[in-house]
N, C-alpha and C positions, 0 to 999 in steps of 0.2 A: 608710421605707428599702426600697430594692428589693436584694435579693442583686446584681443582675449589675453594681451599681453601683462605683467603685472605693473604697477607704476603705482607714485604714492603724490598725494597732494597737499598744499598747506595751504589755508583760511586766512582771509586778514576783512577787517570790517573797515570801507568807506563813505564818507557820507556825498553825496552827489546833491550840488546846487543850480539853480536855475529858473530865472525870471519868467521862465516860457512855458513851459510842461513836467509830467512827471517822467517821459520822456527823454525831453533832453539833461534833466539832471542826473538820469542815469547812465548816460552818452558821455554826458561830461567825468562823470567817476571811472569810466572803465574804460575810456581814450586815455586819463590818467596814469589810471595803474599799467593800461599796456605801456603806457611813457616809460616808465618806470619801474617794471619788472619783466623778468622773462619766464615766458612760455604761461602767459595768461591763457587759462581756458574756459572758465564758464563763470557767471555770477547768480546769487539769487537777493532775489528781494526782500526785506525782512520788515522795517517799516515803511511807511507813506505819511508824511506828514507838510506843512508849510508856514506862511506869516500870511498872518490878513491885515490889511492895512486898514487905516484909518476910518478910509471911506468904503469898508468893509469888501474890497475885492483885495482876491489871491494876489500876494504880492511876489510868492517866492515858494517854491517847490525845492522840499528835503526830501534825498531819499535814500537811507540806509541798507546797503548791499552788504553782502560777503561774496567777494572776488576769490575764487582757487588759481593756483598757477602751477603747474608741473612740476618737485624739484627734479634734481637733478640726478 
């Protein structure tokens, strides 16, 4: 694929979960959607949010992307 070529892309929003970082719950959305659709190319970040728990430490990292993927 050359950049100066034309090509057209479509959006989808996912939400990425994860006990560990905001990291890996964005690892875990977009291993996802590569699962599960083709020709994934790029994501962006859009919120940052999480749970705090009880004893007031982060329990859980959301993190709302929008994943593009190539059509066809």
């Amino acid at each position: 694929m050359s950049y100066g070529e034309d090509r057209v892309y479509k959006k989808i929003e996912v939400i990425g979960v994860s006990a560990v970082s905001v990291e890996s719950a964005i690892q875990a959305a977009v291993s996802r959607a590569h699962e599960t659709l083709e020709k994934v190319s790029w994501f962006e970040v859009e919120e940052i949010r999480g749970h705090i728990d009880d004893a007031g430490k982060i329990s859980e990292y959301q993190v709302l992307l929008k994943i593009a993927f190539k059509l066809s």
